[in-house]
N, C-alpha and C positions, 0 to 999 in steps of 0.2 A: 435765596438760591433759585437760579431759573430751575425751570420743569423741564423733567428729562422726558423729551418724546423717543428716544433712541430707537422704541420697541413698536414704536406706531409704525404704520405701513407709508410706503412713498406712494405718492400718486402718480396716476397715471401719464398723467403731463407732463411729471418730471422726468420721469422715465419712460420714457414711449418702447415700443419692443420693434426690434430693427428687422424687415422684411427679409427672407432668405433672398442672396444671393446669387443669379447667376455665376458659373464659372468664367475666372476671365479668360481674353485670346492667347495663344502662345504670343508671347514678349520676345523676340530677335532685335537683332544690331548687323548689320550686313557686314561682314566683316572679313580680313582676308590679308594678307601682306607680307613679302620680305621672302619669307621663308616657310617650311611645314613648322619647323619648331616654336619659329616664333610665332605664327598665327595660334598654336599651338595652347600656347602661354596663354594669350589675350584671351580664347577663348574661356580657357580655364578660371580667369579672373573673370569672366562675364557671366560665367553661370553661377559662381558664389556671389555676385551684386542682385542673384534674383532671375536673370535673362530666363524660361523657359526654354529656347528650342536657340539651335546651331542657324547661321546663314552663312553660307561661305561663298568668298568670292574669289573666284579665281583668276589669278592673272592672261594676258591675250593669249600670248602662246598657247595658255593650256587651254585657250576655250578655241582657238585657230589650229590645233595639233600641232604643235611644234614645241621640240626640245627647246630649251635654253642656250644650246648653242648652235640655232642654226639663225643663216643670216636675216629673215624676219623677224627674230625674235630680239634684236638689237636696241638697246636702248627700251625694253619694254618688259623686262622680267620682273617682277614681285611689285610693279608698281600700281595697280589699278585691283590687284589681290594677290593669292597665293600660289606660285609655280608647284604643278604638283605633275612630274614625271613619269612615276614608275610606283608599282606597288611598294615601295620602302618609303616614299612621299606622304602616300596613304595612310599609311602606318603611323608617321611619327605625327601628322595632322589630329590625329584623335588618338595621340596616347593618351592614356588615363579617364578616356571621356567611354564609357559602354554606349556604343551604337545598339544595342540592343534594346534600352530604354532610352535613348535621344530619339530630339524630332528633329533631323536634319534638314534645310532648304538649302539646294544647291544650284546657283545660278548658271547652268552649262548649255548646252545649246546645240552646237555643231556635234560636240565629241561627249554627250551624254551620257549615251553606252558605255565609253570606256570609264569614264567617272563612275557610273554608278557601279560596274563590275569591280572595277578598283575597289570598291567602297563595301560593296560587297563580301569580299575576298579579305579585306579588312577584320569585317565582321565576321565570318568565320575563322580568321586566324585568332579574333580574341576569346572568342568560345572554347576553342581547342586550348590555348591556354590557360583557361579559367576550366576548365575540368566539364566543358555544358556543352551540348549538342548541338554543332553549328547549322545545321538546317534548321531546326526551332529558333534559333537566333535568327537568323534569315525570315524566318515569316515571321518574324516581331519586328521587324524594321519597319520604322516609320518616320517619312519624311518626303522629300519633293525635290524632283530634280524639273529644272526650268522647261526645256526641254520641247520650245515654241523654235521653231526653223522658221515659222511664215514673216514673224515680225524683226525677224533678221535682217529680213533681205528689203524691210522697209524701214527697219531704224538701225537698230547695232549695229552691224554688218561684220556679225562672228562667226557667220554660215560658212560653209566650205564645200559641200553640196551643188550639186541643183535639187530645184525639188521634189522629183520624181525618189531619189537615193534616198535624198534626205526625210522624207515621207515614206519610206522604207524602214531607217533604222528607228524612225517613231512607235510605227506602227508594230515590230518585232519587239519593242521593250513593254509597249502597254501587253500584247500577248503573254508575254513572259512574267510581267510583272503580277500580273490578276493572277495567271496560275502558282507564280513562286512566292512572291512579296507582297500579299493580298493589303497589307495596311498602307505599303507604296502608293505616293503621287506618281506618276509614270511621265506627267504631262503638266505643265503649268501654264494654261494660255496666257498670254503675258498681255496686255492692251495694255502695261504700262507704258513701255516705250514707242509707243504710240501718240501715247499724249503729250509725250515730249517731241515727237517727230510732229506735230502741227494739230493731231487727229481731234476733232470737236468732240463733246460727249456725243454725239450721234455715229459716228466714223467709228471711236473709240467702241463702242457698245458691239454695231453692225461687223467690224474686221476681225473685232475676238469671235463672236457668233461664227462667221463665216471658215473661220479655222479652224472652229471647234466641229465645222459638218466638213471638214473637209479630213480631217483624223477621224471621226469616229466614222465616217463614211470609206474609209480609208482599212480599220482596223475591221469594220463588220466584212466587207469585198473581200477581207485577206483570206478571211475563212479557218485564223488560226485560236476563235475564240468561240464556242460553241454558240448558237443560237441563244440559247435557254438562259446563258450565263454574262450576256451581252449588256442587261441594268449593269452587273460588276465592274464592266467597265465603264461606263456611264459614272458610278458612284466614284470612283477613284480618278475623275476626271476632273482637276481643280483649275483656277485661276489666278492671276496674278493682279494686281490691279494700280492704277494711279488717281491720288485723292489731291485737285487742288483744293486753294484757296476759296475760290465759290464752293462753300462748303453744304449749303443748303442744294445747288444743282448738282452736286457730286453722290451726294446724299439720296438723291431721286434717282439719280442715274444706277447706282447699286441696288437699289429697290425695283429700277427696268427691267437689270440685270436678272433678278430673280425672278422676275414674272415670266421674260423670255425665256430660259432657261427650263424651265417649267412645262411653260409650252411644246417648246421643242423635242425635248426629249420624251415627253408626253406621246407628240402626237406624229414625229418621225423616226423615233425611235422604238417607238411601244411600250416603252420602262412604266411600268405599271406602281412599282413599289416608293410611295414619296419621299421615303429615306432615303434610295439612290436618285432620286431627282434632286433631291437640297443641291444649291446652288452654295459651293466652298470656295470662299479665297482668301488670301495674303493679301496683303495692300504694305508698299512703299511710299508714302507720302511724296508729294510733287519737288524734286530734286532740283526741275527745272527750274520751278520756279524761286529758288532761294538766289538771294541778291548778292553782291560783292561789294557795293556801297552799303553802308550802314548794316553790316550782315547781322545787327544785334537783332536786327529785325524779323530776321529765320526764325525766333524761338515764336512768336506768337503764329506766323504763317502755320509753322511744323503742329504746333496743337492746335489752330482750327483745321489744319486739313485729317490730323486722326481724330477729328468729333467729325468726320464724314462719313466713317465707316465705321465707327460706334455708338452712337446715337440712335441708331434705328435699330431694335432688338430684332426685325424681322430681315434686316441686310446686313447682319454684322460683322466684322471680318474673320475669320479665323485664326488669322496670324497676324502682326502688326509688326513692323521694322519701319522707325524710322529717321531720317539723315540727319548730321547732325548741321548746329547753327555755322557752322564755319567750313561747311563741303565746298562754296563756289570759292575758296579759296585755297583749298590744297586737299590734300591727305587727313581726317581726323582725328585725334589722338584719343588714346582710351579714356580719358575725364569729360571727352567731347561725346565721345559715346556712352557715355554713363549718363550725363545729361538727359541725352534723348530717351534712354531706358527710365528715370528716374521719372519724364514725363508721362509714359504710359504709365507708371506703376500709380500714380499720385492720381493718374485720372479711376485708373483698376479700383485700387483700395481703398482711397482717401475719400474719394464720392460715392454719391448713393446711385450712379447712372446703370448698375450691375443690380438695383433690387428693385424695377419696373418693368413692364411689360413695355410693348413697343409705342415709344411716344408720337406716334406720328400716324398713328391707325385711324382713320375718318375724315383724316386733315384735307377739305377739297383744294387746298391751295398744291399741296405735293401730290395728289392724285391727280389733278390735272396737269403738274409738270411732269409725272411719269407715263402718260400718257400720253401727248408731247413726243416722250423722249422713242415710247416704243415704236407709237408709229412710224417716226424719223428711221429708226435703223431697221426697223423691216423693209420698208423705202428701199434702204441701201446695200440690205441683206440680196431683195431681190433682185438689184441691179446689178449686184457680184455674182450674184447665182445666173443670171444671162449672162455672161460675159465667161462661165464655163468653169464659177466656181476659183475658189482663193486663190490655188496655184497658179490658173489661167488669169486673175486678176493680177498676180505680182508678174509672172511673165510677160503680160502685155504693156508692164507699166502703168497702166491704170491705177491700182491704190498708189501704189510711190508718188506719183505725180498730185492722185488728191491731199497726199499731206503733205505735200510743199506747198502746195497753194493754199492750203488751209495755213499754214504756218507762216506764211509770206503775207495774209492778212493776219494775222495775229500780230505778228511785227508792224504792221505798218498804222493798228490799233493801238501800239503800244508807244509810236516816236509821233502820232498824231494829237497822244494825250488823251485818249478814248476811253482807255484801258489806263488807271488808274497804278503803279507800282511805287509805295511809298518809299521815299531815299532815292528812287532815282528818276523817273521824270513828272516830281513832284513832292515836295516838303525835304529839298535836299539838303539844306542847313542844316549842321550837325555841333554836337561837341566834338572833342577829342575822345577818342576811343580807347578806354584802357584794354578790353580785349584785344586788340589789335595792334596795340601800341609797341608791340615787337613782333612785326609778323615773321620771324624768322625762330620766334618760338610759339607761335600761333596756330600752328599746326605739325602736321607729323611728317618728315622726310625718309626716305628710301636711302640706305645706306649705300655708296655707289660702288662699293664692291659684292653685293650682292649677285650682280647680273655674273661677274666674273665666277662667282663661287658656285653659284648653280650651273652655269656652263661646266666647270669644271668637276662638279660633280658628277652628273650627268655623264660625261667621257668615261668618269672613274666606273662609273657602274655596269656601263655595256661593257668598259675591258675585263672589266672583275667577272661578268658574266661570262663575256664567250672566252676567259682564259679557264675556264670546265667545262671540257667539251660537251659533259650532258647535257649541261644549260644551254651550251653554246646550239647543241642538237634541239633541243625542246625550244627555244624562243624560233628559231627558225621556221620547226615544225608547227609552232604555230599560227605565225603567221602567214604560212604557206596555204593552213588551211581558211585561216581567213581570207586568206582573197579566193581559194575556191568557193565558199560560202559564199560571198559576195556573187558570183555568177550564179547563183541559183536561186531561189526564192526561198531555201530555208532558214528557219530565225540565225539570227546573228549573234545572239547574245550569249550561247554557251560557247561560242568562237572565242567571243572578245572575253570571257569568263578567265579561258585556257591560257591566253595574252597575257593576263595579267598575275595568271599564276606562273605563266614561263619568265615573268620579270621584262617581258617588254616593253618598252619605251612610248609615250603619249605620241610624240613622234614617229615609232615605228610602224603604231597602231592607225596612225592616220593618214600615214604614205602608203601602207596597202591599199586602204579606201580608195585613196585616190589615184592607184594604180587600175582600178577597177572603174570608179565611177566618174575620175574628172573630178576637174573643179567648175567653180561658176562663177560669173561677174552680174552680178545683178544690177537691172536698169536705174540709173541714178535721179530720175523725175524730173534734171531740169534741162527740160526739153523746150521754154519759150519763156516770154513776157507773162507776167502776172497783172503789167498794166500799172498807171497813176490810178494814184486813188486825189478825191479832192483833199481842201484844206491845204493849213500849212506843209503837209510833209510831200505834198503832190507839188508846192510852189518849188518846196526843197529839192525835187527833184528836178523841176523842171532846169531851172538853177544851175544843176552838175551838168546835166545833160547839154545845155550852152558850153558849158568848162570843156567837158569832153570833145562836144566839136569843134571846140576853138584849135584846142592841141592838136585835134586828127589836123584841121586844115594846116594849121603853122606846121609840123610837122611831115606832113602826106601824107600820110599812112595812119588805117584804124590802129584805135588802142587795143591792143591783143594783152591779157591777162591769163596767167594759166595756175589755175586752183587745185592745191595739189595735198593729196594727205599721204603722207607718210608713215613707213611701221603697219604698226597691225587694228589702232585705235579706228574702230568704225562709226562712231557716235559723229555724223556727217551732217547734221542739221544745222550750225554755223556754216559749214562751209558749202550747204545749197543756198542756203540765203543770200551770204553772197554772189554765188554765181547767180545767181537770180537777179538781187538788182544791180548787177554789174553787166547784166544784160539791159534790163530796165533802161538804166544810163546810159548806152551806147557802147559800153566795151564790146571786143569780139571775144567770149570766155572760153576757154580751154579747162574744161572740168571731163577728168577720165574715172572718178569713182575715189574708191578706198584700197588701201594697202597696196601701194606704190612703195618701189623702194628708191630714197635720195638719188640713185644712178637714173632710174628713167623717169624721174620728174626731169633731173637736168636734161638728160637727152631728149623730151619733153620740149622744153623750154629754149633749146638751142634750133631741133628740127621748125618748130614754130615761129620763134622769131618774135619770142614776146617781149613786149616792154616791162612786165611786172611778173613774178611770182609771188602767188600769196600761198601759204604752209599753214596749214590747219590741225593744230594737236590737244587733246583734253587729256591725253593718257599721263601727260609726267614728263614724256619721253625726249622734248624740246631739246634739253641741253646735248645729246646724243644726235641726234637724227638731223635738225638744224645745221649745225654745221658741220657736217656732209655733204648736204645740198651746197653752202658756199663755197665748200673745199673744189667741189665737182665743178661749179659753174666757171672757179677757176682756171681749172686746168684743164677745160674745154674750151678756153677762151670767151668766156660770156661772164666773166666778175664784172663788167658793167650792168647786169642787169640790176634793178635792185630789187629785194627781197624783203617780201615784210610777212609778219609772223602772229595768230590769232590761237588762244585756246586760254588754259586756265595755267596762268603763268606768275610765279611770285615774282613782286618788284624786283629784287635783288635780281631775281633770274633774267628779268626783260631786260637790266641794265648791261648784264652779259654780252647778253644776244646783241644788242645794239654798239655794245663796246669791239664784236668779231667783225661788225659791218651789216646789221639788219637794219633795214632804212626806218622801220615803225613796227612796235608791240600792241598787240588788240587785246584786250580782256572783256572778261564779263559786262565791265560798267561800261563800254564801248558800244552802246546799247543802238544811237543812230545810226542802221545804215548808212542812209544819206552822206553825213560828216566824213564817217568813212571811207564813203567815194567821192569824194571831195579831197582825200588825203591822198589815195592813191592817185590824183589827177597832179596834186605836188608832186610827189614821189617821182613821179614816169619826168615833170617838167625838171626836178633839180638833176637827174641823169642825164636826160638828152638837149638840155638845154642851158642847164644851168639856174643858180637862181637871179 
C-alpha cells in the first residue's frame, strides 16, 4: 500500500501565497448607436459581460445641436453613436441602468451642458421613482463628460462656439459641478485626438497642458469657485488620453504627464493637497492607427498599446476603453466588443501585473526618456503661452497648422518605409481572411430607416408638447430665459437644468446659444507647402508633379481641386492631407473646412471652375450625402466634373458610389499619397481629355 501523506503539510513552493492585489481600472467599450433603446440593450448586455463603467457615444447631431430632422443632420443620425433629443432620450438611454451607482464617460463636447443636465434630470427622475432623495442621488453621480472645446477646433471639429462662449459654458459646469456633483468629471482634456490629428508625444503632452491653464485659469478668473476650494476643482479635473503602438515612448510619455501635472498645479495653482494633484485619466487606445489590410493584426497593436497605460503602477490609467479589431472597417458589432473587453479583463485578472509595485521605478533608460519628453513640451507649453495662451493659439492657427505638419511628416515617414506598418507597407502577403471573408457580415450596419424614424419622432414630440399649452408655455419660457442668461455672466447650467425639464429639444437648446453667441469656423491649417522630403517618395513626388504640369500645359489652365467634407463629420485629417500634398504636387486646392452641405460644395465647385472634387467622409454618411453632390452638380450643369470619394467605405458601398458615376473610391489601405495624386491627374485627363 503506498503511504498516506494526505495529512503532511504542502510546501511552500508548491503553494506560493499570491500578493494582494491592486484594484483594477474601470473596464468601458465606447459605445453608442441607432437609437436610445437600442444602445440601451447593448449597454445592458455589457455590463453583465463584466464592463465596469458606461461610455457613450453620441451621434453628430447630438454633439453639433441639431435635432434629427434638421437639414445637417442628414444622412448622419445614429450612425457614429446615439441620437439623444430631448429628456425622454435620456430616459430610455439608461432605463434600468442606476445612474446613481454608474460611472458614466460621456463623449460631448460642444453641447455638454445640455447632456449632462439631461443626464442629470434623468437621475433625478429615477430617484423620485424609486422612493430616494433625488439630490443625494445627484451628489453620487459619478462620471465624465468629454467636455474639451480646444481640441475641437484642432481635430473633431464638433464645436459650435467660438472660444471665448465656449470657455464660458466650460467654465459654469466645472463651478457648478464642484458645488452640485462633487464626484463629477466636469472636464476631460482629451490629447486623444490629437494624436490622431499628427500631435508628437511632445505636442500631445504640451496642448493638453496648455488647455488645461487655460480652463483652470479660466474657472479661478470666473470668481464663481471660492479661493479656499479651488484644489476641488483641481482634483475633479481629468484627462483623456491616446496610447499607440510605441508602447514603451507612450508609457514615458504618461509618466511626463504625471510629473508635469504635479508641477503645475503645485506651483501655479497652490494645491497643496497631493490627492487633488494625482494626475487621472482614461485612455482610448490608438484608433488611428488600426489597419484595413490584414486588420487581424489590430488585436496584437490594441493590447500593446493598453500595456502603455498599465504597466506602470505610478501612471496608470484610470479607465480603459478599447476599439475594437475591426473599427477601420465599419461599425463594430457587440462580439467585436466583447473581444476588446475580454482583453482587458484577461490582462486585469489572469496576470499578476495588479500585484507589484511600479516596474519601471529606477529604470535610467525611462527616466531619461521622461525627461526628454518634459523638457520638449515645456518648450512648447512656453511657446503657446507667448502666443497669448490656447485660445489665442487656436485663433491664430498656430497649433492647427503644427499638427498638419506634424502629421504630413508622419505620412510621408510612413509611404517612405521609415515608419514600419505591418500588412501594409511591408509583410503584405497574406492568406485569405476568414474574419473577413464576408465583410458584409463583418461588421455592424445602421438600419436606414433610423434617420427617418428619429426625425419623425422628434416632430412627434414637440407637437405632443406645444399641443399643452403649459408645456407649450414652460418650454418657451424656458428658453427665453436661457438666452437671457446667455447675455449676462451668470452660470448657465440651472437654465439649461429647466430646458430639459420643460422637454426642450437638443436643437432648441442649442439655437438659443447661438442666437446669442454665433457660431464659428475654425482655421483649417492648411495654409502652404510642407515641402519634398528625400528618398523614394520625394522621387514619387517629383514624378506627379511632372504629370501635373504636363496636364496644366496641354490643357491651359492650373489643376484646380476642391476638397470638400460634407454633413457634420469633423474628423478632417484625411482630407488636410490631401490638400496638403495636392498642393505639394502643383494642384490649386480649394479646401473651405468642415460641415458643408452637398448644395455649397456644388456651388463651390461650379463658382471655381474645378477640374476635380474630392468628398471626404468617415461618419457612415457616403451613401446619403454623395449623391447629392452628383444630383447637384447635375443640375447646375457641371456633371462633367468628376468626383471621387475618401473615407471608411465598405466594398459593396464603393461599388455603389462608382456604379451612380464616382470616378474613384479611397479607403484606409490607400495609404500612398503620392499614388493618389497620380490618380486624380487620370481622373481630370479621362474628363477633359479623354483616355
Amino acid at each position: 500500500m503506498p503511504e498516506d501523506r494526505s495529512a503532511e503539510p504542502v510546501s511552500d513552493a508548491a503553494e506560493p501565497s499570491r500578493p494582494e492585489r491592486d484594484r483594477p481600472w474601470v473596464m468601458r467599450t465606447y459605445a453608442g448607436h441607432s437609437s436610445a433603446a437600442a444602445s440601451n440593450a447593448l449597454y445592458r448586455r455589457n455590463l453583465e459581460k463584466g464592463q465596469t463603467g458606461l461610455s457613450v457615444a453620441f451621434d453628430l447631431p447630438t454633439q453639433t445641436g441639431y435635432d434629427p430632422d434638421h437639414v445637417l443632420a442628414r444622412g448622419e443620425v445614429g450612425k457614429v453613436g446615439v441620437p439623444i433629443s430631448h429628456i425622454g432620450d435620456m430616459r430610455a438611454l439608461f432605463d434600468q441602468i442606476p445612474l446613481g451607482q454608474m460611472n458614466t464617460s460621456m463623449t460631448i463636447n460642444a453641447t455638454a451642458m445640455w447632456l449632462l443636465a439631461m443626464y442629470q434630470v434623468a437621475a433625478e427622475d429615477q430617484a423620485t421613482a424609486a422612493g430616494e432623495d433625488p439630490a443625494e442621488v445627484v451628489r453620487a453621480l459619478g462620471g465624465t463628460t468629454q467636455n474639451d472645446i480646444i481640441k475641437e477646433y484642432l481635430s473633431r471639429g464638433t464645436y459650435v462656439f467660438a472660444p471665448a462662449p465656449s470657455l464660458r459654458l466650460i467654465t459654469d459646469m466645472v463651478s457648478y459641478t464642484v458645488s452640485d456633483i462633487p464626484k463629477w468629471n466636469p472636464i476631460n482634456i482629451c490629447s486623444y485626438h490629437l494624436q490622431e490629428a499628427g500631435a508628437t508625444p511632445v505636442q500631445e503632452i504640451a496642448y493638453a497642458m496648455s488647455t488645461a491653464i487655460a480652463v483652470l485659469d479660466a474657472v479661478r478668473d470666473a470668481g464663481q469657485v471660492p479661493a479656499e476650494r479651488f484644489g476641488e476643482v483641481v482634483a475633479r479635473i481629468s484627462f483623456f488620453v491616446n496610447a499607440g503602438v510605441r508602447f514603451v515612448e507612450e508609457m514615458c510619455k504618461m509618466r511626463a504627464f504625471v510629473e508635469l501635472w504635479d508641477e503645475l498645479t503645485r506651483e501655479r495653482y497652490g494645491v497643496s493637497d497631493p490627492t487633488q494633484r494625482r494626475f487621472r485619466y482614461g485612455v482610448q487606445v490608438n484608433s488611428l492607427g488600426l489597419t484595413e489590410a490584414q486588420p487581424e493584426n489590430n488585436v496584437q497593436r490594441i493590447v500593446l498599446e493598453m500595456l502603455a497605460v498599465t504597466l506602470s503602477k505610478g501612471a496608470r490609467a484610470r479607465a480603459v476603453q478599447l476599439p475594437a479589431w475591426n473599427e477601420a472597417l465599419g461599425l463594430p458589432r457587440p462580439w467585436d466588443q466583447q473581444w476588446s473587453l475580454r482583453m482587458q479583463q484577461v490582462l486585469a485578472y489572469e496576470s499578476d501585473l495588479l500585484e507589484y509595485d511600479d516596474l519601471f521605478e529606477g529604470s535610467a533608460v525611462v527616466e531619461a526618456k521622461v525627461a526628454e519628453l518634459v523638457a520638449g513640451a515645456k518648450a512648447e507649453i512656453a511657446r503657446v503661452a507667448e502666443l497669448g495662451g490656447a485660445v489665442a493659439a487656436v485663433e491664430s492657427g498656430y497649433m492647427k497648422s503644427a499638427l498638419v505638419s506634424s502629421h504630413a511628416l508622419r505620412r510621408q515617414r510612413i509611404e517612405a518605409g521609415e515608419d514600419v506598418i505591418v500588412g501594409v507597407n511591408r509583410f503584405e502577403t497574406t492568406e485569405p481572411n476568414p474574419l473577413t471573408a464576408d465583410l458584409d457580415t463583418a461588421i455592424q450596419t445602421v438600419d436606414a430607416g433610423v434617420e427617418a424614424a428619429a426625425a419623425a419622432a422628434v416632430r412627434e414630440w414637440r407637437e405632443r408638447r406645444d399641443a399643452d399649452p403649459a408645456k407649450r408655455d414652460r418650454a418657451a419660457a424656458a428658453l427665453a430665459h436661457l438666452r437671457e442668461v446667455a447675455e449676462t455672466d451668470e452660470n448657465l447650467m440651472e437654465a439649461s437644468l429647466e430646458c430639459a425639464r420643460a422637454e426642450v429639444t437638443t436643437g432648441e437648446w442649442a439655437q438659443a446659444l447661438r442666437d446669442v453667441f454665433g457660431e464659428f469656423r475654425a482655421p483649417t491649417g492648411v495654409t502652404g507647402s510642407v515641402g519634398l522630403t528625400g528618398g523614394a517618395a520625394g522621387v514619387e513626388l517629383s514624378a506627379v508633379r511632372e504629370r501635373v504640369a504636363g496636364l496644366r500645359d496641354e490643357l491651359g489652365e492650373t489643376l484646380r481641386l476642391l476638397v470638400g467634407k460634407p454633413g457634420l463629420d469633423g474628423h478632417s485629417n484625411g482630407a488636410e492631407q490631401i490638400a496638403v500634398r495636392a498642393r505639394d504636387a502643383g494642384f490649386e486646392v480649394i479646401y473651405q473646412g468642415i460641415r458643408l452641405t452637398p448644395e455649397q460644395i456644388v456651388a463651390a465647385a461650379v463658382s471655381e471652375d474645378v477640374h476635380l472634387v474630392g468628398i471626404s467622409i468617415l461618419s457612415g454618411s457616403h451613401m446619403e450625402l454623395v449623391p447629392e453632390v452628383l444630383d447637384g452638380l447635375r443640375e447646375a450643369g457641371a456633371g462633367d466634373i468628376p468626383v471621387i470619394v475618401g473615407g471608411i467605405i465598405p466594398e459593396s458601398d464603393a461599388l455603389k458610389l462608382k456604379a451612380l458615376g464616382v470616378a474613384e473610391v479611397f479607403t484606409p489601405k490607400d495609404f500612398g499619397l503620392n499614388d493618389i495624386m497620380g490618380r486624380f491627374v487620370d481622373v481630370i485627363r479621362d474628363s477633359r481629355v479623354g483616355s
